[in-house]
C-alpha positions, 0 to 999 in steps of 0.5 A: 932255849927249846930243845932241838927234838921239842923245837921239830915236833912243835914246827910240825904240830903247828903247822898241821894245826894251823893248816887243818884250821883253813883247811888247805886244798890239798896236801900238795899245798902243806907245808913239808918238812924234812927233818933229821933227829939231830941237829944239821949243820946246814939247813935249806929253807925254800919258797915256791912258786906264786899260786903253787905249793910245796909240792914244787919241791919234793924231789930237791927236799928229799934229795938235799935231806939223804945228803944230810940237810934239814929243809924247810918248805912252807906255805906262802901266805895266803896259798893254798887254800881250799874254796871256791875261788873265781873271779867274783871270790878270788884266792886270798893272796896278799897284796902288799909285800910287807906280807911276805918279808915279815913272813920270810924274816920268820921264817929265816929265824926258825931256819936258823934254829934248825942249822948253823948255816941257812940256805934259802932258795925260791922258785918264780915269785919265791925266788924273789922273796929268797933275793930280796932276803939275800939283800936284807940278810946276807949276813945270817945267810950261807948261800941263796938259790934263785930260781928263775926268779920273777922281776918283770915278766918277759914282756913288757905289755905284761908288764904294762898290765900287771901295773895297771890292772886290778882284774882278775887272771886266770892261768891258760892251760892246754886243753886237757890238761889237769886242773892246777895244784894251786890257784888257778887264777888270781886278781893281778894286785897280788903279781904287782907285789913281785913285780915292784918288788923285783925291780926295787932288787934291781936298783938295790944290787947296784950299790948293796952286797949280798949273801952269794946267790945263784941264779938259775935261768931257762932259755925257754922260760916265758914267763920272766925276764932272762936280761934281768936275771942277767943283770941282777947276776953281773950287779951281785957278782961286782960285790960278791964274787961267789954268786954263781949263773946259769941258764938252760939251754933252749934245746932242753926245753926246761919251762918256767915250773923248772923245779920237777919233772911233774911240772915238765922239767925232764931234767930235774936231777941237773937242777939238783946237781947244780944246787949241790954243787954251788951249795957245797962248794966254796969257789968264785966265779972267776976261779969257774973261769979258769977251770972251764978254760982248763977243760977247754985245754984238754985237762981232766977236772981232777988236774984243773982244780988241783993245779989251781989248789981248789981241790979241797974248795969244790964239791963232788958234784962239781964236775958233773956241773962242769960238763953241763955248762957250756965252758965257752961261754962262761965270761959275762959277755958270752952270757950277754949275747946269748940272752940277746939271741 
């Protein structure tokens, strides 16, 4: 076996080389890597978004490696790339899945080199690549985060569009806004690959358990489907009951780009709270529950969970997720009507 120093110097040697060769846009679209000189108990692998980059998570990358973590966030295939790209010469963006979960199968074998628990997450199109390895690999995988995770867009003549077109798209920014980090635009096939793919994860969960996920949603995303989130949420909770929900609340306007404040999520620290506490805490759903009705009772954190014996279960950040999360609401049924407003 390669050694853990020479194993971190040829990851990142390879991946300058391979990206130089491109070349790549910009360096907010390399590969980044945030690596201890020692092996790391747990590693994190993330996906960004599609047309994005990495750049989707450094605030979460450098937070997670001061607590201890390695992180992994490389460049999707076909992203990223410098050229001039329009309708007449598209981005090179792959059209068919077997693309991305060859990659993401690669990817989660070098994660686990890294760390002896792996922890995958991804944003928009790479939080469909992290659920689809949470149902293909829930065995070699410790905890998976989708971020509003693209299965079906939140309209369904999008949808209807996104099936049926092979032309190309162009991202609407408001006007004065700086040009796109990534691509700004793409021919519709290579969305279609997130799209069929999104719903094959939702006809899966039904009968298949994967590795514990927490899905992370926004009331004021409009770029997916929140009652889908939902219901691939309820599905994974039948079969594994330490998969985790939660959705912003509309009032705090956290947009479909929740992963950094550049991007227009004011709130970004939350996000990352929220990761370090399902990360970094061993309790179900259900155990959830019964401390938020604790708190709605009046009781301190620190008296819910000792009464409950999950004192040694919960994270330290546990409790400033607790005073995030509207306690009323945390049974499937409130979630439901809520995403039906």
């Amino acid at each position: 076996m390669t050694d853990y120093p020479t194993l971190t110097a040829q990851l990142q040697q390879e991946a300058v080389l391979r990206e130089d060769a491109l070349p790549i846009r910009n360096a907010a679209c390399r590969s980044r890597f945030w690596l201890h000189p020692q092996p790391r108990q747990r590693v994190c692998l993330f996906f960004h978004g599609f047309t994005a980059g990495s750049y989707q998570y450094w605030p979460m990358g450098e937070a997670l490696f001061k607590s201890g973590y390695n992180v992994l966030a490389p460049r999707l295939p076909g992203h990223g790339r410098a050229g001039d790209w329009n309708s007449l010469n598209p981005s090179p963006l792959p059209i068919s899945v077997d693309y991305y979960q060859s990659f993401a199968m690669e990817w989660l074998s070098l994660a686990q080199s890294l760390g002896q628990q792996v922890i995958v997450g991804g944003l928009s199109g790479g939080g469909t690549i992290a659920t689809w390895l949470a149902y293909e690999c829930p065995e070699s995988i410790y905890r998976v985060l989708a971020f509003a995770p693209y299965l079906s867009s939140s309209s369904r003549l999008i949808d209807l569009f996104t099936n049926s077109s092979n032309s190309y798209f162009e991202w609407k920014l408001p006007q004065g806004s700086p040009p796109p980090v990534g691509y700004s635009g793409f021919n519709v096939p290579a969305l279609r690959v997130f799209l069929h793919l999104g719903k094959e994860l939702l006809v899966r969960a039904r009968k298949t358990t994967p590795a514990p996920i927490f899905i992370v949603s926004s009331e004021s995303d409009r770029a997916v489907n929140n009652t889908d989130h939902q219901t691939l949420w309820q599905s994974a909770l039948e079969h594994q009951p330490l998969s985790w929900y939660h959705i912003f609340n509309r009032i705090l306007e956290v947009p479909h780009t929740m992963m950094t404040t550049v991007e227009g999520n004011q709130y970004q620290n939350l996000l990352i709270t929220l990761t370090k506490a399902f990360i970094e805490s061993n309790v179900t759903w259900a155990e959830i529950q019964q401390i938020g009705e604790r708190l709605i009772r009046g009781q301190l954190f620190e008296q819910a969970v000792t009464e409950l014996n999950l004192k040694s279960k919960v994270s330290g950040d546990m409790p400033a997720m607790m005073t995030m999360v509207d306690k009323r609401s945390l049974n499937s049924n409130s979630f439901t009507n809520r995403l039906k407003r």
